[in-house]
C-alpha positions in Angstrom: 87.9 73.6 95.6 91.2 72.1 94.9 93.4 73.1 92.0 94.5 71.2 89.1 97.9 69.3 89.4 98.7 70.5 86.3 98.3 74.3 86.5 100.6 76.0 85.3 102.7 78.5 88.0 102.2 81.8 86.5 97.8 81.7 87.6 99.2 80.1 90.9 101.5 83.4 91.2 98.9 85.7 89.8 96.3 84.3 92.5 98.7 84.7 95.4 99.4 88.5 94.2 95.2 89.5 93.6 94.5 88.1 97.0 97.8 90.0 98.7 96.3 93.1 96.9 93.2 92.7 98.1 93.7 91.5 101.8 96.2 95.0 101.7 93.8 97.4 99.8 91.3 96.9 102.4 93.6 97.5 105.5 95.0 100.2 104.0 91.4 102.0 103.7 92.3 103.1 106.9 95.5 105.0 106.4 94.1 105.7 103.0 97.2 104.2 101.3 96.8 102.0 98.1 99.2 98.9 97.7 100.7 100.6 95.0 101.8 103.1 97.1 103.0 101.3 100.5 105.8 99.8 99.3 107.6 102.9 98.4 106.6 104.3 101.9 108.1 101.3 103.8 111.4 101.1 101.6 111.9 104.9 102.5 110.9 104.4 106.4 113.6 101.1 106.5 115.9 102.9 104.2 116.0 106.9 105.7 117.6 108.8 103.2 117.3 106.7 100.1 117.3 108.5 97.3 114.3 108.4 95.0 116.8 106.5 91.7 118.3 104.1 94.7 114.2 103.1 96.0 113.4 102.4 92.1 116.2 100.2 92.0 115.5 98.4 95.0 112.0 98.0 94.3 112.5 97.1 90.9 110.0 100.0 89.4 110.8 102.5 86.7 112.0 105.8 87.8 109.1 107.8 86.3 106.2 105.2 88.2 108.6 106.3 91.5 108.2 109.8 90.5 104.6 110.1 90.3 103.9 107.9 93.8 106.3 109.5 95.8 104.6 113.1 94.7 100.8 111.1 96.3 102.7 110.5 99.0 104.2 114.0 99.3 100.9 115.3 99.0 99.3 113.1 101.7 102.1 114.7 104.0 103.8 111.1 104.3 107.3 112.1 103.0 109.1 115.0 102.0 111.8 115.0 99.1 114.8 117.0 99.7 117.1 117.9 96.5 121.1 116.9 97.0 123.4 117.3 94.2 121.7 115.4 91.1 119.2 113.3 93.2 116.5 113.8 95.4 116.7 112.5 99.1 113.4 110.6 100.4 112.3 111.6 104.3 109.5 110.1 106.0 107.5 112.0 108.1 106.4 111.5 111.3 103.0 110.6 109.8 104.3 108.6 107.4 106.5 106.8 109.8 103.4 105.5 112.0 101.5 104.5 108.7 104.8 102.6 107.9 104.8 100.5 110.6 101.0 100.0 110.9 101.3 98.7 107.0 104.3 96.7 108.4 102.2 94.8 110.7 99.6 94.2 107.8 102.7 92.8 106.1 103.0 90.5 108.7 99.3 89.4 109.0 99.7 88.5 105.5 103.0 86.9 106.0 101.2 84.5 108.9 98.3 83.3 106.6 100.8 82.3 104.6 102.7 80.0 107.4 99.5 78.8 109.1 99.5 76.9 105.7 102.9 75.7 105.7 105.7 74.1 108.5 108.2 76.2 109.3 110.8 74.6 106.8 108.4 74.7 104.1 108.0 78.6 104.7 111.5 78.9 104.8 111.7 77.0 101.2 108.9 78.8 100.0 110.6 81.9 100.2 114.1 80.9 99.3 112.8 79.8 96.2 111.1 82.7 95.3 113.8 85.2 96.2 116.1 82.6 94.5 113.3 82.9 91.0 113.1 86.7 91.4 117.0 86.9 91.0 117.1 84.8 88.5 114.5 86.7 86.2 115.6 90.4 87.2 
């Protein structure tokens, strides 16, 4: 069914996210991981030694949301926390590390749907402009 020209972008955005979420949550069944949870796995995999105030940052969350994730993943046996000084260091485990890149390949399958839609350029716009939005509002 095809959309109304006139829709405004926020359900357009919305959509895109609920079917991400969805197309994720039922990969991640497998490595029982939740998409709430992955991102913070995958920053601390591509990011070894991050510390947990540095992974809020960069993810954009509030600390206490990173707090309460990182301790599901600690419990699942994905990461470990390590205290230094005033922060605490984020490890990934070698568990953790194997669901990392298994969700990073899910990232990629997701990515792909999302080209077989558009040309290459019009990817490459796509996500210019929304890095170039998300900058702009955060």
């Amino acid at each position: 069914m095809p959309f109304d020209k006139d829709i405004p972008t926020s359900p357009l955005v919305s959509l895109l996210h609920r079917k991400q979420t969805a197309f994720l949550n039922n990969r991640l069944k497998d490595v029982d991981l939740s998409s709430g949870l992955y991102p913070l796995l995958v920053k601390s995999y591509k990011n070894e030694g991050i510390s947990q105030e540095e992974l809020a940052d960069a993810l954009h969350i509030n600390e206490s949301t990173v707090t309460r994730n990182l301790e599901k993943l600690e419990n699942k046996g994905l990461i470990t926390k390590t205290p230094q000084k005033r922060k605490k260091i984020i490890n990934v485990t070698a568990e953790g590390a194997k669901i990392a890149q298994t969700v990073m390949d899910y990232d990629d399958e997701w990515d792909e749907k999302i080209r077989n839609s558009l040309s290459d350029e019009e990817y490459g716009d796509f996500r210019k402009s929304l890095i170039k939005i998300c900058e702009d509002l955060i």
